[in-house]
N, C-alpha and C positions, 0 to 999 in steps of 0.2 A: 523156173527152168523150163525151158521146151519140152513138147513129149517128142519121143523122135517118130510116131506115127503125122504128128499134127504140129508143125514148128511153130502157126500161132498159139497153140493151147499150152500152158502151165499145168502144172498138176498140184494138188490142194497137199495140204499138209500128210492125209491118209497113202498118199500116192495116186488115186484117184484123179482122172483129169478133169483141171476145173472148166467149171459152165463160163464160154463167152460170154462178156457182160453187154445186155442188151440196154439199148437208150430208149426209152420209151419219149411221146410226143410232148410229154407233161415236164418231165427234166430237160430242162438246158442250165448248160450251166452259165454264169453272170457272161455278158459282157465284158470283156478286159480293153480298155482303149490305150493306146503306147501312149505315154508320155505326155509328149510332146504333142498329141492331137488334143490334152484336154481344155487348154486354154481355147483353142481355136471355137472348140465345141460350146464352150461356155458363151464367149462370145458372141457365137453367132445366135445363144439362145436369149440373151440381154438383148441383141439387136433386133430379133421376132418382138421381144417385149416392149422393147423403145416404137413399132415398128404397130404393137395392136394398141396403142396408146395416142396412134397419130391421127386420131380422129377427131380433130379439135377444130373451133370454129377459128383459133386464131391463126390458120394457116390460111385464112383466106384474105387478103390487102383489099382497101379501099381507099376511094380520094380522100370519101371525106367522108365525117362521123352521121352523118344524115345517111348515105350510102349502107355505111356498115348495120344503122338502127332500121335500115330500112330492111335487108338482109335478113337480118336477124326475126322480124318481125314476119315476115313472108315463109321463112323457114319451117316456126311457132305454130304457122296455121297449117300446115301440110303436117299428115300421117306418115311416120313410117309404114311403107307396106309389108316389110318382115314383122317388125313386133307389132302393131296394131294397137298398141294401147298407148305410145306414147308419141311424141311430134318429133318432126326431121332434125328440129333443133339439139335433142337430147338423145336420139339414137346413137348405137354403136354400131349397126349394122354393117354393111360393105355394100347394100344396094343403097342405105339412106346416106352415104358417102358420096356416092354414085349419083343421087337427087340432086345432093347441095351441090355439088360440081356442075351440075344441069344447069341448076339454076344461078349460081353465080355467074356461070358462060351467058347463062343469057342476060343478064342483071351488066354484065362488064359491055354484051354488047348492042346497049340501050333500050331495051324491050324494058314496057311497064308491068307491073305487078300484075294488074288485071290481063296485059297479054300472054303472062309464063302462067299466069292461076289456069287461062283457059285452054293452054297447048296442055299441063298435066292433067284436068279434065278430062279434055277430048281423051288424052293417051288411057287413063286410068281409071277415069271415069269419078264420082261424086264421094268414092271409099279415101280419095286420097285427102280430099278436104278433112280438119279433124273434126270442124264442125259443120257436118254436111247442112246446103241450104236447106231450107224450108220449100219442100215441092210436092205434088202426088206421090212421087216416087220415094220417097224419104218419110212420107206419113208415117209408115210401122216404126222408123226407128224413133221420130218425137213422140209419136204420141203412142207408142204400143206398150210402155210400161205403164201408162196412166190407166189406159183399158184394164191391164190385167189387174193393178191394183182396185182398181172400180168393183169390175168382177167377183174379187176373193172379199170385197167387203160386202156388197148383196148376200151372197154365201151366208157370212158369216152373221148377221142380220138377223137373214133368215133361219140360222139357225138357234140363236140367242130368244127369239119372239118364239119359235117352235117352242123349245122347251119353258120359255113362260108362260104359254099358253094349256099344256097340260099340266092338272093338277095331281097335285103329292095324292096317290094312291092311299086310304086308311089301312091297315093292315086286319084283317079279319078274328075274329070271335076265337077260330081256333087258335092261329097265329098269335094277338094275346095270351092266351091260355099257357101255349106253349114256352113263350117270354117269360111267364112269371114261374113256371114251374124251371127254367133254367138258371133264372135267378138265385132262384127259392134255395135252389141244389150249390150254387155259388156260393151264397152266403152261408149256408152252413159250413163250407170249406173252408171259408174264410176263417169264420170262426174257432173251426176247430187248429188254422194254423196258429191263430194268435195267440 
């Protein structure tokens, strides 16, 4: 019931009027969708799915099976340049989408492999290759794990000859001494548990 000082406040069971209830940022309450919009909604979430699924190689025609293995094989050597570890062929990407469309546009309008390798070159530069050529410029990445493996074995060499090289320390007169009287104290213990 209203208070008749304040028509939106109610008064609590005491008579006392109750506290407005405050919504804080954290409560919302569910979503309620009518009806009739949940099919639509469902729908149109099957069709995103149909939709992030369409990144397949057999949306793209060819004359003939030389064409399409040629494709395919041209794809293999090129990088995606989002993920970086795998080829245009097997990306999901939206830019390695965006590649193969590239290059089949140029594949449908008679450019050779070695002409679309060197316009993505030029654009991309040698990262887009998956296996960059052999050049000055690409020497760190052929041969820079062979160096560091080189390296950590020297190291390790040198560290294995180091400690072959010094000999086992004898342990001294009092040091003895001290060993057999710890012994000595041991075995008696021992003794006396058995």
């Amino acid at each position: 019931m209203p208070s008749p000082t304040h028509p939106n406040r109610t008064r609590g069971p005491s008579g006392v009027p109750a506290r407005p209830t405050v919504r804080t940022a954290a409560f919302r309450p569910p979503l309620r969708l009518p009806f009739r919009l949940r099919p639509a909604l469902l729908a149109q979430l099957l069709l995103g799915g149909v939709a992030a699924q369409a990144y397949t190689l057999e949306e793209f025609t060819f004359d003939s099976p030389e064409q399409q293995a040629e494709f395919r094989e041209l794809i293999g050597k090129l990088r995606c340049l989002v993920c970086q570890n795998e080829s245009l062929a097997g990306s999901q990407a939206e830019l390695a989408q965006d590649l193969r469309n590239e290059v089949y546009r140029m594949m449908r309008a008679g450019q050779t492999q070695d002409e679309i390798l060197d316009f993505l070159i030029a654009r991309y530069g040698d990262f887009v290759l998956y296996e960059p050529p052999l050049k000055p410029s690409t020497y760190v990445l052929w041969f820079g794990p062979f160096v560091l493996i080189g390296i950590g074995a020297v190291f390790m060499v040198r560290a294995l000859l180091r400690k072959k090289a010094t000999p086992e320390s004898d342990i001294t007169d009092a040091e003895r001494k001290r060993l057999q009287e710890l012994l000595a104290a041991d075995g008696g213990n021992s003794e006396k548990s058995s």
